[in-house]
N, C-alpha and C positions, 0 to 999 in steps of 0.2 A: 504493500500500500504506500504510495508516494504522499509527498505533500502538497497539497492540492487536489489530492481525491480520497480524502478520510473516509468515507462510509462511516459504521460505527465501531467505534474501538473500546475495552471494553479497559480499564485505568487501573495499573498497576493496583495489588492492594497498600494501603500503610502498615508500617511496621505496628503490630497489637500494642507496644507502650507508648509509643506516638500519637496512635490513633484514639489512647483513652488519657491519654493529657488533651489533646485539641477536644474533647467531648466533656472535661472535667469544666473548662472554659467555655461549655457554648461555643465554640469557636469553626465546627463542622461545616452548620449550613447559613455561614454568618453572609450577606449582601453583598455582591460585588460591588466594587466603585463602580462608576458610569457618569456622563457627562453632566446627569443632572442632580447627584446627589455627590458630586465631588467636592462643590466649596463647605457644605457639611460634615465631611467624612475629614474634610482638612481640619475643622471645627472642634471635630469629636480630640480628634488626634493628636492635636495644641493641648487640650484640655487636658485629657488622659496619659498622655503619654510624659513619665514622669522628666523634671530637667532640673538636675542637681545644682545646690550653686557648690562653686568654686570651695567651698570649706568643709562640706559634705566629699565632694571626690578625693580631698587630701586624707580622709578617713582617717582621721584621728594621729596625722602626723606621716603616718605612712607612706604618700607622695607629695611630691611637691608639684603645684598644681599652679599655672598663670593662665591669662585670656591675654589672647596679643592679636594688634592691632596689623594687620599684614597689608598693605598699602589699599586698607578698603575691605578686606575680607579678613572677617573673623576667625582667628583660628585660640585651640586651646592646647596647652603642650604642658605634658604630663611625663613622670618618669618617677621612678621607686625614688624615695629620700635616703640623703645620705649617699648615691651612687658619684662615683669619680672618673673623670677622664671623657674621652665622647663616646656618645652611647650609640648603637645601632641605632635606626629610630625607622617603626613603622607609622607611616602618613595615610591616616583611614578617612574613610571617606563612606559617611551613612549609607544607610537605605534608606527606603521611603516610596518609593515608586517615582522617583523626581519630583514628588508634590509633598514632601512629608518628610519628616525626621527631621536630628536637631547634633548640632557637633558634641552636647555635653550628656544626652541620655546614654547613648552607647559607653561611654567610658569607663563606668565601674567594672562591667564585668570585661575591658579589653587590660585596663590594669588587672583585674585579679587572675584572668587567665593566663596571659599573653607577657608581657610587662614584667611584672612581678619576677615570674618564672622563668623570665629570658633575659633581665634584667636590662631592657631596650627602654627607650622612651619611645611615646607615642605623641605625634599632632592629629587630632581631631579638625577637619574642617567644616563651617558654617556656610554653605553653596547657596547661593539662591536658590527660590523652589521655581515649579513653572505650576501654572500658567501665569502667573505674574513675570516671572521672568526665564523667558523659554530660552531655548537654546541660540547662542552657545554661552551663555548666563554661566550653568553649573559648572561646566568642565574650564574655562575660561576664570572661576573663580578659585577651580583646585589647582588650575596651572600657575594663576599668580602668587598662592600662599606654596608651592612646591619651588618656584622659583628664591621666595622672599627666603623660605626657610634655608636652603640652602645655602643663600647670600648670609645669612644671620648665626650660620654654623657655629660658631666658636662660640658667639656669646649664649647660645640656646644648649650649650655643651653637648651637640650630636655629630656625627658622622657625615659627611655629605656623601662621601662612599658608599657607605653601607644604609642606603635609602630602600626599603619597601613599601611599592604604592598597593594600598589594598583595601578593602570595604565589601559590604553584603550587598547583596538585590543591586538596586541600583545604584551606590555603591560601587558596586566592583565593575560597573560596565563604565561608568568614569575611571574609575582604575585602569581599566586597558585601555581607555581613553587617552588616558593623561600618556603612557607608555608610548604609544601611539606618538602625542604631540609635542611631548620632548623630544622623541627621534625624527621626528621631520621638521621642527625648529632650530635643531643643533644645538638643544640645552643637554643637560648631563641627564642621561636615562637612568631610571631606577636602575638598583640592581636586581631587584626581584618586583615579580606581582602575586599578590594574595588575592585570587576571585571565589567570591564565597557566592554561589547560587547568582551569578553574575547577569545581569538583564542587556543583552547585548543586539538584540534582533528587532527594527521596530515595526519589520513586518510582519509578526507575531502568526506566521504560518506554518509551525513546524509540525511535524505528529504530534511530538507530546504537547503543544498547546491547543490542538483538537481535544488529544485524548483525556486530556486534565480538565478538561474545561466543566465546570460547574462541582469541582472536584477539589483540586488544589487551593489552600489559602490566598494563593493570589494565583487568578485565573484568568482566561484569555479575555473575559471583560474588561477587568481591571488594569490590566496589560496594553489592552488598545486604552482605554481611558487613557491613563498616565500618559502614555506615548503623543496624545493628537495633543496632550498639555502640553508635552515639553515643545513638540513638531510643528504644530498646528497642520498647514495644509502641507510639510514636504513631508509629513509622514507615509511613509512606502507602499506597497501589498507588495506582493508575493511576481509580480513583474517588475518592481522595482522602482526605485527615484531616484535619477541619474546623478540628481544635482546636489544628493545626499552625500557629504563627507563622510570617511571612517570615526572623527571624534566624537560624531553625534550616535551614530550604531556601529562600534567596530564588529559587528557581523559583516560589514559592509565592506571591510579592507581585502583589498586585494594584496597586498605585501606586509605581511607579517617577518619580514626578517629585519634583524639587526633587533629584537624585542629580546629583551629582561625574563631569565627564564620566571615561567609562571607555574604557581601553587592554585588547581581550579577545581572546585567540588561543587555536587550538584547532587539532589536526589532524584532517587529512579521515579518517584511518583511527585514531581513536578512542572510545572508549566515550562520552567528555562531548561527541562533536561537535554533534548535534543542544539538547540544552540551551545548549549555549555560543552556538548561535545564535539561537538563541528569544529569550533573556536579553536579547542586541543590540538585534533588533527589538522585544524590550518596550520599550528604551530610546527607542530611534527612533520607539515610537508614541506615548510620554509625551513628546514634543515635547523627548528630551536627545540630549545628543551622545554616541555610541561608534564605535570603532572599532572594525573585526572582522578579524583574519587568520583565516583557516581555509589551514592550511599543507599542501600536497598530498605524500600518505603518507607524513606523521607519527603515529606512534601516540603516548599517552603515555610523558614524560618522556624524548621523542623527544632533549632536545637535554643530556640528562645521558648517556645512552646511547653518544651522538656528538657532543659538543661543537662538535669541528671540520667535522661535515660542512656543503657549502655550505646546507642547509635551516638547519642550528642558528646557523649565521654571518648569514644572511639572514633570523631571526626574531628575535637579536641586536642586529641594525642595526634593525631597525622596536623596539622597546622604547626602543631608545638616542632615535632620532629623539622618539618619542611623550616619552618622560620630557623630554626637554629643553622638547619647547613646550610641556608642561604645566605644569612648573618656573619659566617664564620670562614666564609670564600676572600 
């Protein structure tokens, strides 16, 4: 079955501890976004979605924690207290779907996981969202805080070497974004990329976003939504939008070489599964290094969901692994 003649397809199952934390939450048959419930769903999302200040994330002395002004774009940079010398530093970049998320909710749990135990510092970026500010707003806003950090090296005590661009959902399709626009601007490319469940295709016509559809946490509604936010009218189908650059969908790139090798996972029962794997093997046929997890019934933001299940412990452990020897290159 190709893409573009789905018939019915019948969607992976979730993994059973997965599938009964999304149920513990109400969270199964929850509302896709859509065009008319989206400035609400942004609404909800401001509200609920928690945003720590600055003396909360330093947790009680434990990091040392600033908000810095990066010529216009907000960023937050974080690192274990007490650490010496310049530190690895991964530059993450939220999800959200492009219309959502925030540079300081993600950070507790990227110090306690990530951080901490790698003993790296992290910058956090604050991107425009769209549809206020569509493209090339986001990626445009992680290139200026990627470019400032690195000019600000010494004094933010990090590495400019040892830079990983990385972030979830959408997120990490800026990340290869950004990979992408340092190497065709002649700025210094990460050394590594981190794509967690990476949202990369805005022509949202793969199999699995057929076969996830009404299935997946974030599903092909919610996918074309976000997308005609950031796009408006150059968003693509499945023939194409010529006039579409790779920084706004690096599914789009035709030359993936000279790219930072990449760390990329995706679950089997998701909407970005089949792009997340395309991606890979464009890497691997432009003669680069990735790594692929495809985690068996995960759906997205499988491992916010259930932190502690063995799936989200055991895609944990492979990040930790991959950041270290990509750090230590």
């Amino acid at each position: 079955m190709e893409a573009g003649n789905h018939g019915v397809a019948v969607p992976p199952p979730f993994d059973p501890e997965l599938r009964a934390a999304l149920t513990a939450v109400g969270a199964v048959a929850r509302e896709p976004v859509t065009p008319e419930n989206l400035a609400a769903w942004q609404a909800r999302d401001a509200a609920t979605r928690p945003r720590p200040t600055v003396e909360a994330l330093r947790d009680g002395g434990r990091f040392e924690v600033a908000e810095l002004d990066a010529a216009g774009v907000r960023l937050v940079s974080a690192r274990p207290a007490g650490s010496h010398g310049p530190l690895p530093l991964l530059y993450y970049l939220h999800g959200g779907g492009l219309v959502t998320g925030n540079a300081w909710s993600v950070l507790p749990r990227l110090l306690r996981e990530l951080a901490q135990p790698l003993g790296i510092a992290v910058v956090s970026v604050e991107y425009r969202p769209a549809p206020a500010a569509p493209y090339p707003a986001a990626v445009e806003d992680c290139f200026t805080g990627l470019r400032w950090t690195a000019g600000h090296a010494k004094r933010l005590g990090v590495d400019a070497g040892r830079v990983v661009a990385g972030g979830k959902s959408a997120g990490a399709g800026l990340a290869a974004a950004l990979a992408l626009l340092t190497r065709d601007r002649g700025d210094p490319v990460p050394a590594g990329q981190l794509l967690l469940s990476p949202m990369l295709d805005d022509r949202n016509d793969t199999f699995s976003a057929h076969q996830l559809a009404g299935h997946d946490t974030w599903d092909r509604t919610s996918n074309a939504t976000a997308w005609q936010a950031a796009l408006g009218d150059r968003r693509g189908d499945r023939r194409g939008a010529p006039d579409l650059p790779p920084y706004a969908a690096p599914a789009r790139a035709a030359d993936l070489a000279g790219l930072p090798a990449a760390y990329i996972e995706v679950g089997s029962a998701e909407t970005f599964r089949d792009e997340a794997v395309a991606y890979a093997d464009a890497i691997w046929r432009a003669g680069r290094e990735a790594e692929l997890h495809v985690w068996p019934g995960a759906f997205h933001g499988f491992d916010t969901f259930a932190p502690d299940a063995a799936l989200s412990r055991d895609a944990l452990g492979a990040r930790l692994r991959r950041l270290r020897r990509t750090l230590a290159r």
